[in-house]
C-alpha positions as a Markdown table, in Angstrom:
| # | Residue | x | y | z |
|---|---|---|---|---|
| 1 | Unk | 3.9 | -61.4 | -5.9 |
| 2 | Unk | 6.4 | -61.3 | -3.0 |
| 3 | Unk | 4.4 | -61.7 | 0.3 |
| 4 | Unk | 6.1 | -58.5 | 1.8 |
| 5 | Unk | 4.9 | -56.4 | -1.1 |
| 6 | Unk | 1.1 | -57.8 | -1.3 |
| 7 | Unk | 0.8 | -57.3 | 2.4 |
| 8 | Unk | 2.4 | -53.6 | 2.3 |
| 9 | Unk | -0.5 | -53.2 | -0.4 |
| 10 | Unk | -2.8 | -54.5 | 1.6 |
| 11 | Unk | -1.9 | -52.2 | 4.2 |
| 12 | Unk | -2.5 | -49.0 | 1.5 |
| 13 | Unk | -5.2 | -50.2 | -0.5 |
| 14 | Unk | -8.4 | -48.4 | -0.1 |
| 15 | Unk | -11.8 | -50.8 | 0.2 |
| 16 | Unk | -14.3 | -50.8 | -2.3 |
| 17 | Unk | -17.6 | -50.9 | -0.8 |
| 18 | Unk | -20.3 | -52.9 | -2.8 |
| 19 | Unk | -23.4 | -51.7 | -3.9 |
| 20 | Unk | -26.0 | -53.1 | -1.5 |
| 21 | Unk | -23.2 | -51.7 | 1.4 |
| 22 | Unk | -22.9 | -48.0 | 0.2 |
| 23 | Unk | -21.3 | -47.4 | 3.8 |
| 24 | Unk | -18.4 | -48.5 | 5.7 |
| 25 | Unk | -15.2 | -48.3 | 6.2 |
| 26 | Unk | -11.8 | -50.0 | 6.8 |
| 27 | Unk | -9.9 | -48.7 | 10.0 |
| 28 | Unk | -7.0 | -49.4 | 12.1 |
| 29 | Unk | -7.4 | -49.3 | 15.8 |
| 30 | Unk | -5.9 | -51.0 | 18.9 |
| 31 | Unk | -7.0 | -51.9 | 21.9 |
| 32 | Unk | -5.1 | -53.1 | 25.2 |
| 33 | Unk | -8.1 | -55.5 | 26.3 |
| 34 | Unk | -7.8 | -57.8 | 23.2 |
| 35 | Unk | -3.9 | -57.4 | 23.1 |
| 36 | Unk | -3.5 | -56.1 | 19.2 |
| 37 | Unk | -3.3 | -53.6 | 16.8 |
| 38 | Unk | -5.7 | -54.8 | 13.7 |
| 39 | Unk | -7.1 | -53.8 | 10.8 |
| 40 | Unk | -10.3 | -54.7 | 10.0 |
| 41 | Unk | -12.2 | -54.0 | 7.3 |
| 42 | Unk | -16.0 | -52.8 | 5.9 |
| 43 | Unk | -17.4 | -56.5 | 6.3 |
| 44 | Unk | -15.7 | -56.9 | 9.4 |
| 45 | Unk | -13.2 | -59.2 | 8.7 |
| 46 | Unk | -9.5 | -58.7 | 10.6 |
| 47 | Unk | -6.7 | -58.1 | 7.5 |
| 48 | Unk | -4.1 | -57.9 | 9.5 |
| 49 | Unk | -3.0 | -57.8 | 13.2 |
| 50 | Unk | -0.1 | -57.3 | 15.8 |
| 51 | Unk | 0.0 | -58.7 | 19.2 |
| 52 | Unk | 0.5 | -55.7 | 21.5 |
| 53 | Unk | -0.9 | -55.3 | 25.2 |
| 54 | Unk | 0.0 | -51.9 | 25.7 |
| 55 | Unk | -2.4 | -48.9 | 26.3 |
| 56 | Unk | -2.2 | -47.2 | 22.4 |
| 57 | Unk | -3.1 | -43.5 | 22.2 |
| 58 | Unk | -1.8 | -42.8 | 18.9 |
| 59 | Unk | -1.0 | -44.6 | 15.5 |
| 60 | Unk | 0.2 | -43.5 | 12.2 |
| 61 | Unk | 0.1 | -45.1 | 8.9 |
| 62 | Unk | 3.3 | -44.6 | 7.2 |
| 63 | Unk | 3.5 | -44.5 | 3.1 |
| 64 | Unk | 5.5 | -47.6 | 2.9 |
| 65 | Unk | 2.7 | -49.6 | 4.7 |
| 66 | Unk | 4.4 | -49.7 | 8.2 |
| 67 | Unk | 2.6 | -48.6 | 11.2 |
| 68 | Unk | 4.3 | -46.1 | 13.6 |
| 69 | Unk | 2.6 | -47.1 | 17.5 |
| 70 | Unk | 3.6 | -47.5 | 20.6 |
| 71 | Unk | 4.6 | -50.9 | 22.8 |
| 72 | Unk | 5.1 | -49.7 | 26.7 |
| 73 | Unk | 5.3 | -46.6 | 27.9 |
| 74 | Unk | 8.6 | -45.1 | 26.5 |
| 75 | Unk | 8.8 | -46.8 | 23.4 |
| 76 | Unk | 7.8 | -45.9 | 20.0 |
| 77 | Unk | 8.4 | -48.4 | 17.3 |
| 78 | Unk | 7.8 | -48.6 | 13.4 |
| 79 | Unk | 6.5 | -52.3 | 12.6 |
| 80 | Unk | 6.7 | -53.5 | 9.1 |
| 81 | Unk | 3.8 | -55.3 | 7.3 |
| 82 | Unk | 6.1 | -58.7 | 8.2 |
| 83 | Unk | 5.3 | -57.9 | 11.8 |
| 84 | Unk | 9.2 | -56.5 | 12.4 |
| 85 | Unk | 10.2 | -53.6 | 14.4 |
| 86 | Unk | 12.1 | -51.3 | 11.9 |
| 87 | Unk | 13.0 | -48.7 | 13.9 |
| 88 | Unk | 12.5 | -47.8 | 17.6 |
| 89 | Unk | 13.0 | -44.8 | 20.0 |
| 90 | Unk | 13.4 | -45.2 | 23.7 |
| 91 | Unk | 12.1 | -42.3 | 25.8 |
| 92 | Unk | 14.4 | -41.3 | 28.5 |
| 93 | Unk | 14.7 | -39.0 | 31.5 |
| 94 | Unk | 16.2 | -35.4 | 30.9 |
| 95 | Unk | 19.1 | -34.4 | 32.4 |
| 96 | Unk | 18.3 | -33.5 | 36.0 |
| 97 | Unk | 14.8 | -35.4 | 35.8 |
| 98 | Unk | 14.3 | -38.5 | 37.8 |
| 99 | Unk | 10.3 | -39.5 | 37.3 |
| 100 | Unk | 8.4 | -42.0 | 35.2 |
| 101 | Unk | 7.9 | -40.7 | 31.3 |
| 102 | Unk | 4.9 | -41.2 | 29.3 |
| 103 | Unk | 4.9 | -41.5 | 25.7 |
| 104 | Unk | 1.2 | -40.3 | 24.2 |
| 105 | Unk | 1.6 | -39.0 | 20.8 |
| 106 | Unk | 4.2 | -39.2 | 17.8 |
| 107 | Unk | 4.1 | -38.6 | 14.2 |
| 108 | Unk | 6.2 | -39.2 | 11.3 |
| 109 | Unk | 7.1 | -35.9 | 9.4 |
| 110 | Unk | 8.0 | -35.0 | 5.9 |
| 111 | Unk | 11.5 | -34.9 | 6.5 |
| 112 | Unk | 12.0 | -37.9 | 7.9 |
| 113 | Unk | 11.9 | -37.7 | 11.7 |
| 114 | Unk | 9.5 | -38.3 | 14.3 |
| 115 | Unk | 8.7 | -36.1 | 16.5 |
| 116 | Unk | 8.0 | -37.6 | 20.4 |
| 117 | Unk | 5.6 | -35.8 | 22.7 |
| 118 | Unk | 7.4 | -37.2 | 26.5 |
| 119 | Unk | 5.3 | -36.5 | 29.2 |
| 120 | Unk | 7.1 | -36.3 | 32.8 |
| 121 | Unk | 10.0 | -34.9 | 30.5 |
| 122 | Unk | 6.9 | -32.8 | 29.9 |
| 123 | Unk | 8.7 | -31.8 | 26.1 |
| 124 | Unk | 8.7 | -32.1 | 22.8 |
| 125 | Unk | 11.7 | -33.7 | 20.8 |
| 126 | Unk | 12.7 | -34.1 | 17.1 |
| 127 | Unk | 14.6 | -37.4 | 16.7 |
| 128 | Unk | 16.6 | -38.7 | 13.4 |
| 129 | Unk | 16.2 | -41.9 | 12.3 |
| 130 | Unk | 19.1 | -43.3 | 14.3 |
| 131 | Unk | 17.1 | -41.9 | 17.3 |
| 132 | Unk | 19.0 | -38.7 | 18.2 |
| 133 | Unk | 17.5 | -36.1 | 19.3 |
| 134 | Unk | 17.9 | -33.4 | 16.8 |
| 135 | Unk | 15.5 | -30.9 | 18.1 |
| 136 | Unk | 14.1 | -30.4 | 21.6 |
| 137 | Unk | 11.1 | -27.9 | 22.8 |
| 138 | Unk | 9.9 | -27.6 | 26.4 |
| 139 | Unk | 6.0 | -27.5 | 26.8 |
| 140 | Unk | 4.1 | -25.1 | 29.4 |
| 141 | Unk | 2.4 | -26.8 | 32.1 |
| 142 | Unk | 1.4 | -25.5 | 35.7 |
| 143 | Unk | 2.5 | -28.8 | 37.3 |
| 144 | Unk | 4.5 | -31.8 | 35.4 |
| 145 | Unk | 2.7 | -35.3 | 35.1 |
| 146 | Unk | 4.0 | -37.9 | 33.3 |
| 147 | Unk | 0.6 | -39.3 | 32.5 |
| 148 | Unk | -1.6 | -35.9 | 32.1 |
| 149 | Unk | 1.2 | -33.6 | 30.5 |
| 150 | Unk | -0.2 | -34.6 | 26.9 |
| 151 | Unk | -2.5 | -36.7 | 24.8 |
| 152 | Unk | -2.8 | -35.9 | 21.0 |
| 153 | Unk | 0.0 | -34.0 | 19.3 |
| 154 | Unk | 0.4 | -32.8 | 16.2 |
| 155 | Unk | 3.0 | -30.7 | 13.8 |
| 156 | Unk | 1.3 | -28.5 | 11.9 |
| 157 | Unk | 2.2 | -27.4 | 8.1 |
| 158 | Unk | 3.5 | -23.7 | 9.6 |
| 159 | Unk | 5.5 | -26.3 | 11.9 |
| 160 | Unk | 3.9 | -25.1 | 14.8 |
| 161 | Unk | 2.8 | -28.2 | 17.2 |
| 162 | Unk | -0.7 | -28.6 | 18.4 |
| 163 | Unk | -1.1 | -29.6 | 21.8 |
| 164 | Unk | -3.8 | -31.6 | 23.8 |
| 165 | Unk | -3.3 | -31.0 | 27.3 |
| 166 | Unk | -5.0 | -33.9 | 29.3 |
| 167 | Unk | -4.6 | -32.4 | 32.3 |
| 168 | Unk | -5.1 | -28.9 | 32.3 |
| 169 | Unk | -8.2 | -29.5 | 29.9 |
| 170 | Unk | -6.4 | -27.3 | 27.2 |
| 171 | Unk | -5.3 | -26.8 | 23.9 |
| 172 | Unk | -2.3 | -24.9 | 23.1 |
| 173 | Unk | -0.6 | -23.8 | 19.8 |
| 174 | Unk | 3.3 | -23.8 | 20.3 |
| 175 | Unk | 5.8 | -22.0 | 17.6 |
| 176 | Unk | 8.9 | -23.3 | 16.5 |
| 177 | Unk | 10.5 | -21.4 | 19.5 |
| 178 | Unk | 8.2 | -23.1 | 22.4 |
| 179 | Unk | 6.0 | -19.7 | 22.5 |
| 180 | Unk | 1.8 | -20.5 | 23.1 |
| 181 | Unk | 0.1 | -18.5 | 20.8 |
| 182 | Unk | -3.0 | -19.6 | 21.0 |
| 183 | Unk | -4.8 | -21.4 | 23.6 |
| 184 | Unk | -8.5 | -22.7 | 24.1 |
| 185 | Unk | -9.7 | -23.9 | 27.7 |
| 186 | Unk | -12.3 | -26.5 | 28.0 |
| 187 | Unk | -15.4 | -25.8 | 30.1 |
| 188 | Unk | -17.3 | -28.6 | 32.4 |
| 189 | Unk | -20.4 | -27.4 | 29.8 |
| 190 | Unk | -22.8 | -26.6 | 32.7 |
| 191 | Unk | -22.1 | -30.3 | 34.2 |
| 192 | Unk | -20.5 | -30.9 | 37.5 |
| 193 | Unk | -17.2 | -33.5 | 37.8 |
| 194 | Unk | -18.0 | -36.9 | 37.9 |
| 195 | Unk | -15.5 | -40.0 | 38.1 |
| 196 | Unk | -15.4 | -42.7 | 36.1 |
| 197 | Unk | -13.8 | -43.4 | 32.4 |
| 198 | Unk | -17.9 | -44.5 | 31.2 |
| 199 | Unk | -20.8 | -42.3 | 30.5 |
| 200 | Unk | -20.9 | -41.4 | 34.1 |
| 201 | Unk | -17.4 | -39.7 | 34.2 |
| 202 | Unk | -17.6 | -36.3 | 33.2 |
| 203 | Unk | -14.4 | -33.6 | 33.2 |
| 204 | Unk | -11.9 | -31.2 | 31.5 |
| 205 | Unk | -9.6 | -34.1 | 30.4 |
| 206 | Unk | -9.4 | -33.7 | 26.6 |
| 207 | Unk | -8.0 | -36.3 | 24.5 |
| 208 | Unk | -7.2 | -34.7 | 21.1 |
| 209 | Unk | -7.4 | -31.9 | 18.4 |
| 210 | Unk | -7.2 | -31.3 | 15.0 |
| 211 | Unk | -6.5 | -28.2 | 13.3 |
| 212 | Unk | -8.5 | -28.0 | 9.9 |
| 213 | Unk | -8.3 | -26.0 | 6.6 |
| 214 | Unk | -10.2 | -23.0 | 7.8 |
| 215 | Unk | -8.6 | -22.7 | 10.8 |
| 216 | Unk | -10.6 | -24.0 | 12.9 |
| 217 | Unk | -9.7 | -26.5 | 15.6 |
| 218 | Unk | -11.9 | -29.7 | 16.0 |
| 219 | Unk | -11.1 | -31.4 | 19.5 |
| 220 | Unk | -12.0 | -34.4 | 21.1 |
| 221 | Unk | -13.0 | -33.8 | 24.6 |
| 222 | Unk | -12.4 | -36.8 | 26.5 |
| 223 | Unk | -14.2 | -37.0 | 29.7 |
| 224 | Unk | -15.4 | -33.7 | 28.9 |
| 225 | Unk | -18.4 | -36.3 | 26.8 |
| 226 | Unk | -18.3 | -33.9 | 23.5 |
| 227 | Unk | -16.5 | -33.2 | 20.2 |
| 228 | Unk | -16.5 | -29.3 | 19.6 |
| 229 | Unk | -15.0 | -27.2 | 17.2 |
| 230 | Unk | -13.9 | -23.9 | 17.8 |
| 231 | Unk | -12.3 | -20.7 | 15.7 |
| 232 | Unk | -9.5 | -18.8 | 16.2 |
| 233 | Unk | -11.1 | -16.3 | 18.9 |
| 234 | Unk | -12.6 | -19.4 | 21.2 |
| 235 | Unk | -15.7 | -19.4 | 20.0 |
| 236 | Unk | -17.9 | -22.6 | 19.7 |
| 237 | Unk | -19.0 | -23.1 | 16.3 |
| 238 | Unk | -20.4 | -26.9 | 16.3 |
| 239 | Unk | -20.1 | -29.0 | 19.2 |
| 240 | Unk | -22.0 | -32.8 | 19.2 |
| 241 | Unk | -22.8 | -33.4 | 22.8 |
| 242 | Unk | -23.0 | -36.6 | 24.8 |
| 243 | Unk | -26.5 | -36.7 | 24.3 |
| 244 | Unk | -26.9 | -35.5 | 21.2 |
| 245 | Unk | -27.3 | -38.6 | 18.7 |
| 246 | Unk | -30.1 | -40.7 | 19.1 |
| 247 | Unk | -29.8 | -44.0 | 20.6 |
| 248 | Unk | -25.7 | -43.1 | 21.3 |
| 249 | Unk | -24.2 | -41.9 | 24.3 |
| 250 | Unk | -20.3 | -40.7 | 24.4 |
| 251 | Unk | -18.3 | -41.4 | 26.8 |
| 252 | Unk | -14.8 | -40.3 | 26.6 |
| 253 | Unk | -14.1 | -39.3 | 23.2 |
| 254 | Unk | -10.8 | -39.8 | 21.8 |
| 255 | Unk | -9.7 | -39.4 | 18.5 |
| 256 | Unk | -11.9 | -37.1 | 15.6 |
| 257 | Unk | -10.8 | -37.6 | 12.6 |
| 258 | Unk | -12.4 | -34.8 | 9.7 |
| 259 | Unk | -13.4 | -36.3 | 6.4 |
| 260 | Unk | -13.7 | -34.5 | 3.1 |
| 261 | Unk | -17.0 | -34.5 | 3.1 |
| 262 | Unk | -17.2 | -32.6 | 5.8 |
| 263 | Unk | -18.1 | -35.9 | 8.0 |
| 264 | Unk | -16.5 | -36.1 | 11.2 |
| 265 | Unk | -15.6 | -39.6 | 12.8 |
| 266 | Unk | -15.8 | -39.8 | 16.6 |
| 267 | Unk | -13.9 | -42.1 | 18.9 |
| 268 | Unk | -15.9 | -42.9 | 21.6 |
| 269 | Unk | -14.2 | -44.8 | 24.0 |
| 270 | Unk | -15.3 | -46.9 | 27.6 |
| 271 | Unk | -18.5 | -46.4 | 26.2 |
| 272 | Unk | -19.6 | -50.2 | 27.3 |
| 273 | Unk | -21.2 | -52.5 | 24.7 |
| 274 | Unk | -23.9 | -50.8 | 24.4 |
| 275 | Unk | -22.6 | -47.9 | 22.4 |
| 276 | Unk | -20.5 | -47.9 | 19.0 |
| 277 | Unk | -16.9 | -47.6 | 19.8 |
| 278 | Unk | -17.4 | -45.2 | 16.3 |
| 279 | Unk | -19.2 | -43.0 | 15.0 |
| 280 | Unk | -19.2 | -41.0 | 11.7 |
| 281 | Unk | -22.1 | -37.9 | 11.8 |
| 282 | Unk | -22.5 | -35.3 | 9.4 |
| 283 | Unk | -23.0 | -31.3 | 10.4 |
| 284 | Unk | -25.7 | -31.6 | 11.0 |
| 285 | Unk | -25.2 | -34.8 | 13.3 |
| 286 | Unk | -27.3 | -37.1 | 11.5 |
| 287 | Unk | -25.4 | -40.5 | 11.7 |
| 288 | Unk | -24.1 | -42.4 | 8.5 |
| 289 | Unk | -22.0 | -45.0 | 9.9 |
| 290 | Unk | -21.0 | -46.7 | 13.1 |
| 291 | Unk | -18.8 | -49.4 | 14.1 |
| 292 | Unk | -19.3 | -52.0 | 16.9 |
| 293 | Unk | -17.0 | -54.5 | 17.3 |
| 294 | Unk | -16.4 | -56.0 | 20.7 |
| 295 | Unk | -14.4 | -59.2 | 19.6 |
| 296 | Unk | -11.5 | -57.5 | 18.2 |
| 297 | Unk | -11.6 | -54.1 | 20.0 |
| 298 | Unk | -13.0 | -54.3 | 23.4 |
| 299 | Unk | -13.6 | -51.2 | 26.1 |
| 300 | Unk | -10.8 | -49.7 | 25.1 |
| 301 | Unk | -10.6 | -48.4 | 21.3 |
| 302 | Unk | -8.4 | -45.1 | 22.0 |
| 303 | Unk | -6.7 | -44.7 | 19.0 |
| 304 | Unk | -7.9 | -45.8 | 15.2 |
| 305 | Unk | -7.7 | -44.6 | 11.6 |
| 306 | Unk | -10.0 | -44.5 | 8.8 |
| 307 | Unk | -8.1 | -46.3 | 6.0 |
| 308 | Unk | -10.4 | -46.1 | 2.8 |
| 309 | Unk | -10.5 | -42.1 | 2.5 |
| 310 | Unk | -8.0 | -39.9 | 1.7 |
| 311 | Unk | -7.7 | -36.3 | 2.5 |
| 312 | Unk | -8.6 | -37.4 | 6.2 |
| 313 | Unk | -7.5 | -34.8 | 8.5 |
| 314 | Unk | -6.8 | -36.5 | 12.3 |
């Protein structure tokens, strides 16, 4: 078998897990500490990795088995199972714009183009796969920041875009045209502000959100120490907070990512070594699986994927 088509396969395959190890899973993660992007699978065991220092907030694993990521701040590249950049996009000031831009979020759609969340730019854009920009939307925020504009971004299937708003602590439904039409606002949940990126830091800087087949949107709090889930009028409907599973504490939770089970898996990042950088509950938060793994992903897990489940919603 050509080494190019076993690794892509390696890349797509699911993992079997064995009958004395009922639960685990595969994932792809990154963290700038240990300098890659790896997957690693149920036993533990790194399949596959790519040397890359920079500060990932988002990934995306593509059909053909290459990996969509990010390498500084501005660029977003597509690396092959060979380890080759395919295709890249360089961020770049708008006309009349001057500051620093932040690349957070990105996704591959159906048609072929990525769409680019540019903070400073503080937009949206469509680009080809030359790299043109092919569509362009502006997002609302009270004050520009290349750093807090955005984290998570998605397109959703009405080709709205979900919004994670770092720095205003909210999260914002955009239509095609660049209209909000719906908007949540995290709370400091009876806590005051704390610094720190640990347990101790506490805040309204969300990481993430999801939007999930009954409409409700699941959200990764970041700082904010919780995972919540709220309905279409704001209302709470299931939260875990930091406290809430014994034995764990969150810290700033990035990615969720919503099995089909009706699981949900938690990032829980800065955590310290004391706490899974992972952590799949159930409604009704009892935990079924964890993952702790400071030699390949260190402090700093932001971003990671679970690879052996389909259907997962993130």
């Amino acid at each position: 078998m050509p080494r190019f088509l076993s690794l892509t396969l390696l890349l797509l395959a699911p993992a079997f897990a064995a009958a004395a190890d009922p639960v685990g899973h595969r994932i792809l993660g990154a963290d700038y500490a240990t300098g890659k992007i790896a997957i690693v699978n149920a036993k533990g065991d790194v399949e596959w990795e790519f040397a890359n220092k920079h500060d990932v907030h988002d990934l995306q694993l593509l059909p053909n088995g290459n990996i969509l990521t990010h390498t500084s701040g501005t660029t977003v590249v597509e690396v092959s199972p060979e380890k080759k950049i395919v295709w890249k996009y360089e961020a770049k000031p708008k006309d009349g714009y001057k500051g620093r831009i932040e690349v957070h979020s990105f996704q591959r759609l159906a048609d072929g183009n990525t769409m680019v969340s540019e903070g400073g730019n503080s937009r949206i854009v469509e680009v080809n796969a030359d790299g043109k920009i092919v569509k362009e939307m502006p997002l609302q925020v009270k004050k520009s920041d290349a750093h807090r504009d955005t984290r998570r971004v998605r397109k959703l299937a009405n080709g709205h875009y979900l919004v994670a708003h770092e720095g205003e602590g909210a999260v914002k439904e955009y239509d095609d045209a660049g209209k909000v039409v719906w908007e949540y606002k995290i709370d400091l949940n009876n806590r005051p502000v704390s610094g720190g990126h640990g347990p101790e830091g506490h805040g309204i800087n969300l990481f993430s959100a999801v939007r999930l087949a009954n409409g409700n949107t699941l959200i990764g709090g970041g700082n904010n120490n919780r995972v919540l889930e709220v309905n279409p009028k704001g209302e709470v409907v299931w939260q875990v907070d930091q406290k809430d599973l014994p034995g764990i504490t969150l810290a700033w939770v990035t990615t969720v990512q919503a099995l089909p089970n009706g699981n949900v898996v938690i990032g829980n990042c800065h955590a310290g070594k004391e706490n899974p950088q992972l952590i799949e509950v159930t409604r009704d938060k009892k935990v079924v699986w964890t993952f702790k793994d400071q030699k390949n992903f260190n402090n700093n897990l932001a971003s990671s994927l679970i690879l052996d489940v389909e259907g997962v919603v993130r």
